[in-house]
LOLUMZA-295121 format. One line per field, with one value per atom (N, C-alpha, C): residue number from 1; residue in one letter; atom name; x, y, z. Coordinates in pm, whole numbers, padded with zeros to 5 digits. Each point is the difference from the previous one (the first is absolute). Example, Ala and Ser with C-alpha at 12.3 -4.5 7.8 and 13.67 -1.06 7.14 Angstrom:
BEGIN
nr: 1;1;1;2;2;2
rest: a;a;a;s;s;s
atom: N;CA;C;N;CA;C
u: 01319;-00089;00090;-00035;00082;-00077
v: -00569;00119;00120;00105;00119;00109
w: 00780;00000;00000;-00072;00006;00073
This chain:
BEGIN
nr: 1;1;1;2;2;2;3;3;3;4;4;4;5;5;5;6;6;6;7;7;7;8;8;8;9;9;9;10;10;10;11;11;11;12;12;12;13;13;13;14;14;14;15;15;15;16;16;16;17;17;17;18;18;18;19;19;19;20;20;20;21;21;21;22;22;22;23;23;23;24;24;24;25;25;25;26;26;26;27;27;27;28;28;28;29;29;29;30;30;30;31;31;31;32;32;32;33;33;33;34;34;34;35;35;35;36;36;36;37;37;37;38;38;38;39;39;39;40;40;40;41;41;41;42;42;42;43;43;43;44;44;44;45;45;45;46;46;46;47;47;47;48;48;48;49;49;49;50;50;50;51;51;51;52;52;52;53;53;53;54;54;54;55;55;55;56;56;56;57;57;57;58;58;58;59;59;59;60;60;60;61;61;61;62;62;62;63;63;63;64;64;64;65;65;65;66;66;66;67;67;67;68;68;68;69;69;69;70;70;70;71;71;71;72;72;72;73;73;73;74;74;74;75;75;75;76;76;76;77;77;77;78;78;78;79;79;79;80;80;80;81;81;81;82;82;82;83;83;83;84;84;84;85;85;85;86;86;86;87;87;87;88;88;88;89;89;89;90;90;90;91;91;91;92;92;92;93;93;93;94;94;94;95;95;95;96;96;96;97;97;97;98;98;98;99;99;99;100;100;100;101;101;101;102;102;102;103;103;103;104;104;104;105;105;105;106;106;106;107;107;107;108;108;108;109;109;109;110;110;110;111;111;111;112;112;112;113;113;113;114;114;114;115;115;115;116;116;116;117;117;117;118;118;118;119;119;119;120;120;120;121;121;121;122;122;122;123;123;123;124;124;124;125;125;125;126;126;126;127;127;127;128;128;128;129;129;129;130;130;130;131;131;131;132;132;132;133;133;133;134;134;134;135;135;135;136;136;136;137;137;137;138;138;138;139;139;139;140;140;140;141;141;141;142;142;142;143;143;143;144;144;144;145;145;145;146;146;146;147;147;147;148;148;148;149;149;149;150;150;150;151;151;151;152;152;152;153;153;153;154;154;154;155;155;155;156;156;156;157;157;157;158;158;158;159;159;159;160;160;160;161;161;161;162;162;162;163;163;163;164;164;164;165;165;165;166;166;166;167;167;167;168;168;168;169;169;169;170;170;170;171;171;171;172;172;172;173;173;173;174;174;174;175;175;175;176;176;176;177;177;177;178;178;178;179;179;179;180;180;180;181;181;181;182;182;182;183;183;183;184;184;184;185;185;185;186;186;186;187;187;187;188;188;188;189;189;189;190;190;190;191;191;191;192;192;192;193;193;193;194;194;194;195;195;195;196;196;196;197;197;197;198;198;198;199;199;199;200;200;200;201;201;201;202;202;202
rest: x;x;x;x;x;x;x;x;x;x;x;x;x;x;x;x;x;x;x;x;x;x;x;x;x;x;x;x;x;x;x;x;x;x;x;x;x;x;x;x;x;x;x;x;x;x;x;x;x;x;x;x;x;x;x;x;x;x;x;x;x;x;x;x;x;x;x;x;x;x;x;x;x;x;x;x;x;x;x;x;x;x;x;x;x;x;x;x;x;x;x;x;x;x;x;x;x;x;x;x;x;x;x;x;x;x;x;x;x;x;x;x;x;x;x;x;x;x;x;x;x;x;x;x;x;x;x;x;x;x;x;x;x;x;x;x;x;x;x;x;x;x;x;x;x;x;x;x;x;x;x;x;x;x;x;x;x;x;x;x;x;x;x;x;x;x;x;x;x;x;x;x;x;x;x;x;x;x;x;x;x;x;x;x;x;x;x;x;x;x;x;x;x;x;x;x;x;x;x;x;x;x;x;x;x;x;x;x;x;x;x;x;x;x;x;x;x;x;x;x;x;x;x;x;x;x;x;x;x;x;x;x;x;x;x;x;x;x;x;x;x;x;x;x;x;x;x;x;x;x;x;x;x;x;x;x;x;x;x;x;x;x;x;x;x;x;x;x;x;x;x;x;x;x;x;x;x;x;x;x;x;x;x;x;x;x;x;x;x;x;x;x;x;x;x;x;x;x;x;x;x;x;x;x;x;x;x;x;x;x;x;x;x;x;x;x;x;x;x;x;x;x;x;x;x;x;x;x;x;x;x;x;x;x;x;x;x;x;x;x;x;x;x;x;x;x;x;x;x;x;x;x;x;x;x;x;x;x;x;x;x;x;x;x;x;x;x;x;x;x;x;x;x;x;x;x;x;x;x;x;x;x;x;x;x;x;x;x;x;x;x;x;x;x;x;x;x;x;x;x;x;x;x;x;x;x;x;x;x;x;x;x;x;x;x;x;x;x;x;x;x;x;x;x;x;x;x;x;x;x;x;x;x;x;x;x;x;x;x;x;x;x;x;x;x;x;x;x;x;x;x;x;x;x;x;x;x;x;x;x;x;x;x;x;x;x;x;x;x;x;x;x;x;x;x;x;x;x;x;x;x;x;x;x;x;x;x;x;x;x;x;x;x;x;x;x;x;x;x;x;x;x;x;x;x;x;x;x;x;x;x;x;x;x;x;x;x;x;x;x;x;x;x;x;x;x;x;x;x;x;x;x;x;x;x;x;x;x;x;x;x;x;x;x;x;x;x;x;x;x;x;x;x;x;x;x;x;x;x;x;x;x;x;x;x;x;x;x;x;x;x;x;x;x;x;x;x;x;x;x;x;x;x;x;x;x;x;x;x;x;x;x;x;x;x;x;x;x;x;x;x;x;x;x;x;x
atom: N;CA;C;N;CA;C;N;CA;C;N;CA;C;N;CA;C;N;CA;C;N;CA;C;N;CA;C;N;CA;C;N;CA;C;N;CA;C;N;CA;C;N;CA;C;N;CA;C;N;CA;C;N;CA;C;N;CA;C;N;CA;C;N;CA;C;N;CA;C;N;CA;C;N;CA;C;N;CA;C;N;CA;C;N;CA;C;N;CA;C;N;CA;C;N;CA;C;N;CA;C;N;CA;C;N;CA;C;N;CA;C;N;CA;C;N;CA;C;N;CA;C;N;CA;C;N;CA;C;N;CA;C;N;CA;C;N;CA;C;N;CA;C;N;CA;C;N;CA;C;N;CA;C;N;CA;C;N;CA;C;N;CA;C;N;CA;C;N;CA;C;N;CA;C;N;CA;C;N;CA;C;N;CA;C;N;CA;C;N;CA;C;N;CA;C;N;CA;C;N;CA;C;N;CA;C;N;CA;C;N;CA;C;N;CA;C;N;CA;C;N;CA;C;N;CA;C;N;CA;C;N;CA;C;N;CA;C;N;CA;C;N;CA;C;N;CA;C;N;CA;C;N;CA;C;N;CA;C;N;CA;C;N;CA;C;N;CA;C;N;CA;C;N;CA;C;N;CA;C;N;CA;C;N;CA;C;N;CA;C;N;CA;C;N;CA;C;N;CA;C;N;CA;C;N;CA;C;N;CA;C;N;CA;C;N;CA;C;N;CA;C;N;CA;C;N;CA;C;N;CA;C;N;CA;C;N;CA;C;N;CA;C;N;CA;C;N;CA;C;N;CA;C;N;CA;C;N;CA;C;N;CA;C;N;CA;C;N;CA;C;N;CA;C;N;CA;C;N;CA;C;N;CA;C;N;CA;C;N;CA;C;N;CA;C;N;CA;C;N;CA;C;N;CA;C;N;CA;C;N;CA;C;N;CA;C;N;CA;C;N;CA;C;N;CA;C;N;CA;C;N;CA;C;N;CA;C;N;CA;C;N;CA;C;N;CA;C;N;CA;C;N;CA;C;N;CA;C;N;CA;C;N;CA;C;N;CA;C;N;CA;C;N;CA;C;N;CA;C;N;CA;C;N;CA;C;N;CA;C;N;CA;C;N;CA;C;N;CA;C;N;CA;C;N;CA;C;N;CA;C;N;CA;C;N;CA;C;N;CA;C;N;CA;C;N;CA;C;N;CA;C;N;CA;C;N;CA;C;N;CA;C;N;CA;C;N;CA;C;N;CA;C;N;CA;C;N;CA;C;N;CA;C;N;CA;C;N;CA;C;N;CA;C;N;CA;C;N;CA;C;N;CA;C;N;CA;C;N;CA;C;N;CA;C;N;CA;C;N;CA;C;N;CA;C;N;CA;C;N;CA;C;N;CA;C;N;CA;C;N;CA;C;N;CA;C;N;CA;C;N;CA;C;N;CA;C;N;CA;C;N;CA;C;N;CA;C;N;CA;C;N;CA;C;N;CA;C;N;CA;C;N;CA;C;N;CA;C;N;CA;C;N;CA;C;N;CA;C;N;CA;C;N;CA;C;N;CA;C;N;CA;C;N;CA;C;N;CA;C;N;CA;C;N;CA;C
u: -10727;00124;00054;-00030;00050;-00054;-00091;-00074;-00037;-00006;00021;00121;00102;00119;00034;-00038;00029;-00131;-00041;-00140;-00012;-00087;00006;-00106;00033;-00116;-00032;-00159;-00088;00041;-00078;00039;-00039;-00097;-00041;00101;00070;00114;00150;00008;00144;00076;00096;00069;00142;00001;00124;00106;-00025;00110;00074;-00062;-00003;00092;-00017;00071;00149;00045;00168;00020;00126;00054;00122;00100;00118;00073;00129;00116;00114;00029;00118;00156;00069;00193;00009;00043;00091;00134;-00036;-00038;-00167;-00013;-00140;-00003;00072;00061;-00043;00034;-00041;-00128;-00078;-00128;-00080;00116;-00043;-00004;-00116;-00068;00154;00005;00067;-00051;00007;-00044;-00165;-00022;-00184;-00102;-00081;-00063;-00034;00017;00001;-00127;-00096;-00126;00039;-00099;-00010;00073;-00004;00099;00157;00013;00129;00031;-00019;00002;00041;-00132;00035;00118;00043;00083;00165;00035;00065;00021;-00108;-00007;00001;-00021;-00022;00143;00111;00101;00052;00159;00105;00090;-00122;00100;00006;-00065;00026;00045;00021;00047;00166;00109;00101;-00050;-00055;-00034;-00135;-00093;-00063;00027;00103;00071;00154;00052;00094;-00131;-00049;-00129;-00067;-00026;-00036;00079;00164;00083;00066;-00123;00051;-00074;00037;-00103;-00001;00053;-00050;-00035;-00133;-00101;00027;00098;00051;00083;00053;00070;-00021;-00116;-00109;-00027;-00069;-00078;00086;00127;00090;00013;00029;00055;-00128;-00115;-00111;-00030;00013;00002;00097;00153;00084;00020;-00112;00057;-00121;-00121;-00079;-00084;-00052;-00055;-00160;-00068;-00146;-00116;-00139;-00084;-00119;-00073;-00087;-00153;-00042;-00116;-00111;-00034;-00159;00032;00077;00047;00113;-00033;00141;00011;00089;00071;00128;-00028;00113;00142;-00042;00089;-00081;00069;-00021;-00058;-00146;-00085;-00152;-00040;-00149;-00046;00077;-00078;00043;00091;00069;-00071;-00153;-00043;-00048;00000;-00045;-00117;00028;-00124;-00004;-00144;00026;00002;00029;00004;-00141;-00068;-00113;00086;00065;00052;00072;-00009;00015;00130;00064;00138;00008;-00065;00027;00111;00069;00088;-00003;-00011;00007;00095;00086;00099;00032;00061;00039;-00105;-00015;-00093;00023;00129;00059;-00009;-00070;00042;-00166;-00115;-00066;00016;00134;-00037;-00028;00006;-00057;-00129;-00082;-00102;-00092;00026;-00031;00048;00068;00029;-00153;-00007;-00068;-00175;-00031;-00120;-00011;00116;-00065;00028;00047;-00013;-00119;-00093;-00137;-00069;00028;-00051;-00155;-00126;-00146;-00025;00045;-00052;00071;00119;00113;00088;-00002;00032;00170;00045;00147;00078;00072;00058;00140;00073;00154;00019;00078;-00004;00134;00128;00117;00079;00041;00090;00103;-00010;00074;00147;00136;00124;00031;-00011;00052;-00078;-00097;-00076;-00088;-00008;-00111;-00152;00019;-00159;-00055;-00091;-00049;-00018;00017;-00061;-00112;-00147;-00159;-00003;-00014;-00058;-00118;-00088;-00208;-00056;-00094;-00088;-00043;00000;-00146;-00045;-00095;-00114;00003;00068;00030;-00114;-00131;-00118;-00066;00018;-00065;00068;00111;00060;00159;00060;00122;00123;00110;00115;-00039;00060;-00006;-00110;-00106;-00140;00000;00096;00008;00107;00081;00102;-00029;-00090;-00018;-00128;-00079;-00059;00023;00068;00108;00088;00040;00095;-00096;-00103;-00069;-00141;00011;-00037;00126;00111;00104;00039;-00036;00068;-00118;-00120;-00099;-00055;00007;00004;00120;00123;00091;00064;-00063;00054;00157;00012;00099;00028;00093;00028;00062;00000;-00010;00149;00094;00121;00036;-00056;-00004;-00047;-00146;00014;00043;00089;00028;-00073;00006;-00084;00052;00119;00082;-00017;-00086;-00011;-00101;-00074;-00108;00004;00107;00003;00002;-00032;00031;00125;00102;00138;00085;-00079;00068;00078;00125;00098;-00015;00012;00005;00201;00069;00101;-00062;00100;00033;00082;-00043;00081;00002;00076;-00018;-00124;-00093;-00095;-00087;00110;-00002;-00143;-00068;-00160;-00075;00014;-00110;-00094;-00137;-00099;-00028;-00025;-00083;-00132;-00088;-00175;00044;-00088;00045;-00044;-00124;-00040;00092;00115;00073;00130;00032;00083;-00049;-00115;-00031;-00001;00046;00030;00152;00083;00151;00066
v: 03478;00077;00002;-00174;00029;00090;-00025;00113;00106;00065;00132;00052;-00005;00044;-00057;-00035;-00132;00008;00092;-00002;-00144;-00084;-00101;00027;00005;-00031;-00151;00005;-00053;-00128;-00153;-00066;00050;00108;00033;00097;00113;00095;-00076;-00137;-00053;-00049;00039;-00035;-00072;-00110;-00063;00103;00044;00072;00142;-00024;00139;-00017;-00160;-00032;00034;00045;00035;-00052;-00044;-00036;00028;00014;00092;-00113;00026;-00099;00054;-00119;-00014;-00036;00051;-00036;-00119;-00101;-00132;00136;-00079;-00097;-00013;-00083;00007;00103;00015;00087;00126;00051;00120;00072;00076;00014;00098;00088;00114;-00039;00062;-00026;00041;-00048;00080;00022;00119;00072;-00015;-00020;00021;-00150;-00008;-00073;-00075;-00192;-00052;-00004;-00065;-00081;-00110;-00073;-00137;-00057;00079;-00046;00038;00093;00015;-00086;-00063;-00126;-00133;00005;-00162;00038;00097;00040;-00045;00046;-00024;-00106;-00100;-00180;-00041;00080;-00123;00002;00097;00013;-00030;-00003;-00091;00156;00075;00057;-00055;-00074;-00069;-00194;00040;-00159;-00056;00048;-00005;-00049;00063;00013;-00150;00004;-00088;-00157;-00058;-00049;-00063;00105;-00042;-00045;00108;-00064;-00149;-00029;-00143;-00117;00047;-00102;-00036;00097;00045;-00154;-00097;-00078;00023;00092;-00022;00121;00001;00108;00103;-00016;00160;00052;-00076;00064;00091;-00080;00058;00111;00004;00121;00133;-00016;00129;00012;-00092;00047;00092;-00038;00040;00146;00026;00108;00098;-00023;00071;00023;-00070;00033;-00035;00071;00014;00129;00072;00140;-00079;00109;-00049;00109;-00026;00054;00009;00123;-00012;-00037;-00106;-00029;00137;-00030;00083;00182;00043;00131;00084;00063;00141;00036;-00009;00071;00068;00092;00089;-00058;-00088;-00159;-00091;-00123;-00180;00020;00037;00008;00057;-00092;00029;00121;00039;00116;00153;-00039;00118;-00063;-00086;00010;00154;00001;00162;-00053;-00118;-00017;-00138;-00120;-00129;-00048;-00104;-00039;-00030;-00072;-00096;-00167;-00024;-00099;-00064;-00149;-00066;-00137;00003;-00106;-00141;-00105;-00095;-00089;-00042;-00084;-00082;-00143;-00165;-00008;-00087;-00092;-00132;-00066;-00149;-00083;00014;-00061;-00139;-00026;-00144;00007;-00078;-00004;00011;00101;00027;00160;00039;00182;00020;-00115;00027;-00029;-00110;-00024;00149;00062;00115;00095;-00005;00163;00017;-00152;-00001;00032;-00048;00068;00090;00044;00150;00127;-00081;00094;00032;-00080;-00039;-00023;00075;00001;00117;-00101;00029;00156;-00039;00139;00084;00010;00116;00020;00120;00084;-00001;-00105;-00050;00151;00058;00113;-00060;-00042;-00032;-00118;-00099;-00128;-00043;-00057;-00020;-00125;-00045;-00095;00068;-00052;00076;-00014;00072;00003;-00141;-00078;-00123;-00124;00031;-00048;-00134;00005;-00080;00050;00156;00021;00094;00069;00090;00127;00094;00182;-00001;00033;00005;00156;00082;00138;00028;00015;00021;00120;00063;00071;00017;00094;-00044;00171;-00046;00147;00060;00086;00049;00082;00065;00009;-00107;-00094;-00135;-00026;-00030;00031;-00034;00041;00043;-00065;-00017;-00084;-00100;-00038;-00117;-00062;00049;-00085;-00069;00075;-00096;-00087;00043;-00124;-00103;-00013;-00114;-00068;00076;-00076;-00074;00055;-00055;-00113;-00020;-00069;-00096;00006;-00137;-00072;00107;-00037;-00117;00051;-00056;-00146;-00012;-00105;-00080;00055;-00127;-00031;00094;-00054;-00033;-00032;-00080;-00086;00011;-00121;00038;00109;00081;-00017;-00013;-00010;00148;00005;00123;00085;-00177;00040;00107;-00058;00005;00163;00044;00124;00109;00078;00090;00073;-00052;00097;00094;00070;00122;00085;-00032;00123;00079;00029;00058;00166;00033;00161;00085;00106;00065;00041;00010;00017;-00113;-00076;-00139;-00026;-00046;00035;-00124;00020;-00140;-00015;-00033;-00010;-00031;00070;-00052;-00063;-00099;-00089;-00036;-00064;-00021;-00150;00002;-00049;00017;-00073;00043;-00055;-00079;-00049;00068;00078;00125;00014;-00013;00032;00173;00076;00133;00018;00031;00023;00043;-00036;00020;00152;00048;00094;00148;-00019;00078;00011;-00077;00008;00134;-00012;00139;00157;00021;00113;00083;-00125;00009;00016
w: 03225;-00007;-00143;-00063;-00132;-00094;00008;-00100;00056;00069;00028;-00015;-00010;-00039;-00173;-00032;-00134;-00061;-00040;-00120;-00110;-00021;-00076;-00122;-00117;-00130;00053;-00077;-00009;-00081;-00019;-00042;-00180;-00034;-00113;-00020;00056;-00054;-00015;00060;00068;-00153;-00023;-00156;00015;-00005;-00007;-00056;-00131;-00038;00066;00118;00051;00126;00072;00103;-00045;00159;00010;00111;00011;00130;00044;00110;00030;-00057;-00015;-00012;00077;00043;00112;-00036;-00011;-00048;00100;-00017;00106;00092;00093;00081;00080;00018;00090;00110;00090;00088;-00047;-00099;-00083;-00007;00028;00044;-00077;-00064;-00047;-00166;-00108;-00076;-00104;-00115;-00147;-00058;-00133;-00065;-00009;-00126;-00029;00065;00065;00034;-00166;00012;-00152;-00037;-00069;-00059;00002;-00021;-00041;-00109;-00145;-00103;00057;00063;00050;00060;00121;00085;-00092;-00101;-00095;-00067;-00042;-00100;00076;00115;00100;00030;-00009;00072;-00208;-00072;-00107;-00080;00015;-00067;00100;-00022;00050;00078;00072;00111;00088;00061;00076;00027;-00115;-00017;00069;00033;00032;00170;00084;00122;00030;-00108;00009;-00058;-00086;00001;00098;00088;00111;00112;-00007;00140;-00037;-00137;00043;00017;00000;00025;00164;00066;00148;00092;00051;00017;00169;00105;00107;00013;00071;00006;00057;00102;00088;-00096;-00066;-00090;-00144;-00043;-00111;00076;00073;00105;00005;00012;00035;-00150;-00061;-00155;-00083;-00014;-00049;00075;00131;00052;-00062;00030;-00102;-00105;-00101;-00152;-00057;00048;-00073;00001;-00049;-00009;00033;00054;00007;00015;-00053;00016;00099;00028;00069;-00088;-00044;-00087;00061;00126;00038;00011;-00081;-00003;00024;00009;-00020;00167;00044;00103;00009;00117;00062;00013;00047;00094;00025;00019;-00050;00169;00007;00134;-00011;00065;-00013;00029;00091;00010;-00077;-00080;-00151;-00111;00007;-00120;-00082;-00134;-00049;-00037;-00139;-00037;-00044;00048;00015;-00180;-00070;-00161;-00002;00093;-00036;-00004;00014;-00021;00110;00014;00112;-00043;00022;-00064;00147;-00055;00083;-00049;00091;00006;00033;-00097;-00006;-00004;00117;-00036;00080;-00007;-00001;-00039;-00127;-00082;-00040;00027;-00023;-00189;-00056;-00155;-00034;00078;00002;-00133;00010;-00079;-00164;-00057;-00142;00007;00102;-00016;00047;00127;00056;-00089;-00069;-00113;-00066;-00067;-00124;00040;00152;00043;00041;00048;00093;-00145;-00138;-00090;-00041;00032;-00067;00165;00069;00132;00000;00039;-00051;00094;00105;00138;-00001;-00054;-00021;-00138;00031;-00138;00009;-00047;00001;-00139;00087;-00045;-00053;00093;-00021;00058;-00063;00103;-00073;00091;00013;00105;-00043;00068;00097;00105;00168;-00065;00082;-00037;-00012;00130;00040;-00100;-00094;-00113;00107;00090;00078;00074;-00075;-00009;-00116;00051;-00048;00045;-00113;00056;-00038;00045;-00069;00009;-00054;00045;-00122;00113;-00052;00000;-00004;00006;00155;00094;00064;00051;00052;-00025;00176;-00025;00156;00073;-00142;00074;00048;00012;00063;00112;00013;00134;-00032;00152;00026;-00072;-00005;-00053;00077;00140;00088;-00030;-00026;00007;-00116;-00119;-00117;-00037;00097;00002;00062;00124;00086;-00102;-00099;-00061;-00112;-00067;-00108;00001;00146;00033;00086;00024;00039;-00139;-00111;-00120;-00017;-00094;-00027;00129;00117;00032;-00013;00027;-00068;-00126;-00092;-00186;-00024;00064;-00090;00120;00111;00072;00065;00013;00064;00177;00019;00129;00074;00143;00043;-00039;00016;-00084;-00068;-00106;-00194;-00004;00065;00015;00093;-00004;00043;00096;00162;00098;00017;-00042;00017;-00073;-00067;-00132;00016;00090;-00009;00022;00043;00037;-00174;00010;-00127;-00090;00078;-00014;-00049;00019;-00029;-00072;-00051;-00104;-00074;-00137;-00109;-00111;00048;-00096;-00134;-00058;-00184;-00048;-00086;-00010;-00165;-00047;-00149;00017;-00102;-00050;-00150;-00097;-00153;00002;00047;00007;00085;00031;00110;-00119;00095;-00094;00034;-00016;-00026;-00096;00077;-00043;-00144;-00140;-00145;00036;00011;-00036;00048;00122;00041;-00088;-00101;-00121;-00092;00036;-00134;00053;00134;00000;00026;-00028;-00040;-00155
């Protein structure tokens, strides 16, 4: 279904610099896309300057979790990493990024050690990698080759890579993330790494 409606380049035509993804106004609630679908430098650019720093700063002083939860929902804008849609729903994809955004968190005092490998992570082509709002995980978003197979098939593999090369618990990764629509907040992260070679076409 996905790809018949959703044409995918090849892992030889597929260009990081080329990925776009919708962006969403806060609240979470909010479904419908704003203006131009971003890139990747747009995204870091967003998490690496201090627009979002006011919001990600009150959120880490939030210490009970229902409470974080509603706050982060209301006052944070967010993206769809695996492409451009109609509306925040799988089935209003137009066209998929190539790109798959997993979400690590409750890493305990595990997230500098996990930044610094999955920057230098051997099986995946680490595009953008960021510290979560609540700064107790991580955003990973990779490469993966959708002529090989489907989203789901590469999230359930990704995510049982990741819990057995770093000793991850079912916790830590995100079983909710696997649909395509999946939404990633932005958050300030003056240390977000972004792939060097995607600097040079800004």
């Amino acid at each position: 279904m996905e790809a018949k409606n959703n044409p995918t380049q090849s892992a030889a035509s597929w260009n990081a610099a080329d990925v776009r993804m919708s962006f969403f106004k806060k609240p979470i609630s909010n479904k419908w896309p704003s203006g131009q679908p971003l890139s990747l430098f747009e995204v870091y650019r967003y998490i690496s300057t201090r627009r979002y720093f006011p919001e990600t700063r009150d959120l880490r002083l939030i210490a009970d979790d229902d409470e974080a939860r509603s706050y982060k929902g209301q006052h944070f804008d967010y993206v769809t990493p695996s492409g451009v849609f109609t509306y925040c729903s799988d089935t209003s994809l137009v066209k998929h990024s190539g790109v798959l955004c997993m979400d690590l968190d409750h890493l305990d005092g595990r997230v500098e050690e996990l930044f610094r490998l999955l920057v230098h992570e051997p099986m995946f082509d680490t595009l953008l990698l960021f510290r979560s709002p609540r700064g107790t995980g991580l955003k990973w978003f990779i490469h993966i080759d959708l002529s090989r197979c489907d989203h789901r098939t590469w999230f359930t593999a990704v995510r049982n890579y990741l819990m057995h090369t770093y000793h991850l618990t079912d916790k830590q990764v995100d079983k909710m993330c696997g649909n395509p629509s999946r939404a990633c907040f932005l958050c300030h992260d003056a240390g977000a790494y972004l792939k060097p070679d995607l600097y040079e076409y800004f």
